[in-house]
C-alpha positions, -999 to +999 in steps of 0.1 A: -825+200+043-818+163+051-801+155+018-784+188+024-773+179+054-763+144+040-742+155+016-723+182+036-710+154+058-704+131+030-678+157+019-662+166+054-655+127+052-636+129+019-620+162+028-605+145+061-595+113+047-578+133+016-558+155+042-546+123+062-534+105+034-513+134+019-494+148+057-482+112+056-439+115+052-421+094+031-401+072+052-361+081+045-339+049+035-317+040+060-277+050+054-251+023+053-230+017+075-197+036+069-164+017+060-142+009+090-100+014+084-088+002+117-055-005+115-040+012+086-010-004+067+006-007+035-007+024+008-004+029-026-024+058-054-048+046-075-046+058-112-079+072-111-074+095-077-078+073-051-058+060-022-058+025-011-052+014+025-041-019+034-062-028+069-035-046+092-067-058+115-094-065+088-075-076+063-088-063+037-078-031+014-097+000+010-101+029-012-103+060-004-116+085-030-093+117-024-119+143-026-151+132-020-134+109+012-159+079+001-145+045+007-157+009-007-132-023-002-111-034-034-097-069-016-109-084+010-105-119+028-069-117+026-050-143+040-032-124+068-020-088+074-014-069+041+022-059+040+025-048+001+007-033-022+016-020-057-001-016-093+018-026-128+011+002-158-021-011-170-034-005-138-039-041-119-034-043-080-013-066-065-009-075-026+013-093-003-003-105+024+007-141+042+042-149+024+026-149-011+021-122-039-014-120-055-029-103-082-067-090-076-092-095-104-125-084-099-123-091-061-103-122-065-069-135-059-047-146-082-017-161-066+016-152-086+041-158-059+049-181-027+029-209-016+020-194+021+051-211+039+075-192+051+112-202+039+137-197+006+130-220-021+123-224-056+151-204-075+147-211-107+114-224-113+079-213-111+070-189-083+038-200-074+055-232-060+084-212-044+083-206-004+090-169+006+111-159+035+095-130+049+077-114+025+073-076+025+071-047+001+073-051-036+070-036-065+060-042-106+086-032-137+074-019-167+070-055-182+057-070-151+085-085-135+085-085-097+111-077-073+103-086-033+113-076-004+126-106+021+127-101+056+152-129+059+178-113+038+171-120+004+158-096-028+137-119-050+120-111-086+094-130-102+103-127-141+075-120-171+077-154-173+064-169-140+101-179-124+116-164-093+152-163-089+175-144-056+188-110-069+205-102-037+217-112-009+223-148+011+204-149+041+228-139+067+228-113+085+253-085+078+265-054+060+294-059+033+295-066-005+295-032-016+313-029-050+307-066-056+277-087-069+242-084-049+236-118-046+270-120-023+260-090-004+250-094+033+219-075+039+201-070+079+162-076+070+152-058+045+115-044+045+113-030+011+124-018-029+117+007-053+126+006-085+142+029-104+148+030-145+166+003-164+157-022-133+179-003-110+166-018-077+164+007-043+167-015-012+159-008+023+184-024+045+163-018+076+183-029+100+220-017+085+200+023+084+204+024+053+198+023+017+214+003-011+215+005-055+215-027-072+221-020-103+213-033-136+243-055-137+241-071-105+265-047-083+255-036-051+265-005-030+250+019-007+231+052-016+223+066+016+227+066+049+219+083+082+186+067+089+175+047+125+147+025+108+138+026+075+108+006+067+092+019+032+112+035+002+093+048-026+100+066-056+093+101-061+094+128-093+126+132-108+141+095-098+140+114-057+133+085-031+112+095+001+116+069+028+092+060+059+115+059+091+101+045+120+119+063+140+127+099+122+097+107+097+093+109+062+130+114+041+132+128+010+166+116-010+182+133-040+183+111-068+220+107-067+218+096-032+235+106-002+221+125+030+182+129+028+160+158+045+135+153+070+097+165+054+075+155+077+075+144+111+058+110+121+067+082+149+060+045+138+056+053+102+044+028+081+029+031+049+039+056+024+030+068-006+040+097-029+024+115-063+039+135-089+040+167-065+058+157-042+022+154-014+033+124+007+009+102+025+017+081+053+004+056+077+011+058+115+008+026+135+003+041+167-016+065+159-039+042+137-040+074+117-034+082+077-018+116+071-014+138+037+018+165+038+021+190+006+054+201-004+044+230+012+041+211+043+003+215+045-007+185+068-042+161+063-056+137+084-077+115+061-080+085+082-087+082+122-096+057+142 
């Protein structure tokens, strides 16, 4: 009976320390913190189906995967607010973001243009030692020449081969030249281009309410008109040209040009964006919000602060 006894408590001992060792829970990895967009900016679709978003406050850009809603940073460190961004056909990103252009590679920024000084020179030479004057949106050709957007009233491009030269305007402030050569035209602060086939450059004369065609050979003139603030032109299917108004929305413009039609309502538009179906998205500075509109006029939020 004692060895019984012995070996009956033996095994209540090896039954409890069995049960306690398997009702222990796995402990659950912690999550990481989300990515923050606070002050959306400048946008632009990724090849693959994503949406980057310049962060005015951070200074950084994000992606934004377009169904899944994930996000990881693509740039970050910038040297001030990102005002531009913009990919060439094989895919690289580009940025402008404290009066110079930059190419991202792996992280990393490649200067291409301005030397972070704000002012107009350089014409002619290399573009990395060139001072901007205001840089703002820009865009990539089909054999990677650049065309910028200068606040203080000039159109630059950065050539395949590393110059920069002025394709329009002089620096004052003004509205004439149409019919004549660009780089004679008087613009009033212009905030961006889009280009268009055989380097037919789309400028928006923000200030004049307006938009004007430079055209291959160097003659300016004006393709639309009607708007209060246009910030952001982009290109659309069919050579059609939404615009960002600050004050009226999002404008969709024939191809040929002329009046445009309001599709979607949006004060203090900023960035814009469009894909080959006509969805727009759209930053909104006060509301610190990013916004997708169908051509259907189904409306998204897919950023909020």
């Amino acid at each position: 009976m004692r060895w019984a006894g012995l070996l009956l408590a033996a095994a209540l001992v090896a039954a409890c320390a069995g049960v306690g060792s398997a009702a222990a829970p796995p402990k659950k990895k912690p999550k990481p913190p989300a990515i923050r967009i606070v002050e959306p900016g400048p946008l632009a679709l990724t090849p693959d189906g994503g949406l980057l978003v310049g962060d005015r406050r951070l200074r950084r850009v994000v992606r934004v995967d377009l169904r899944t809603r994930a996000r990881r940073v693509v740039a970050a460190r910038l040297p001030d607010v990102p005002v531009g961004l913009a990919f060439d056909d094989t895919g690289r990103l580009y940025v402008s973001a404290g009066e110079r252009i930059f190419r991202v590679e792996r992280g990393r920024l490649v200067p291409l243009a301005g030397t972070g000084t704000r002012g107009h020179t350089g014409d002619g030479g290399p573009a990395t030692s060139a001072s901007l004057a205001g840089a703002g949106g820009f865009e990539v050709d089909h054999d990677e020449r650049i065309v910028i957007a200068e606040y203080d009233n000039w159109i630059r491009a950065v050539e395949p081969d590393g110059t920069i030269g002025t394709i329009a305007g002089t620096g004052a402030t003004g509205y004439t030249g149409d019919g004549g050569p660009a780089t004679a035209a008087l613009l009033a602060h212009p905030h961006d281009i889009a280009l268009r086939r055989d380097r037919q450059v789309v400028i928006a004369d923000s200030h004049n309410g307006v938009l004007r065609l430079v055209d291959p050979s160097g003659v300016i003139r004006t393709l639309s008109t009607g708007f209060i603030a246009p910030i952001v032109v982009e290109g659309g299917p069919g050579e059609t040209l939404f615009v960002a108004d600050g004050r009226l929305g999002i404008v969709r413009v024939p191809a040929q040009g002329g009046p445009g039609r309001r599709v979607a309502t949006a004060r203090g538009a900023f960035g814009l964006a469009v894909d080959s179906n006509n969805t727009v998205y759209f930053a909104v500075l006060e509301t610190r919000r990013v916004v997708r509109v169908t051509a259907a006029g189904r409306r998204t939020v897919l950023v909020s602060r």
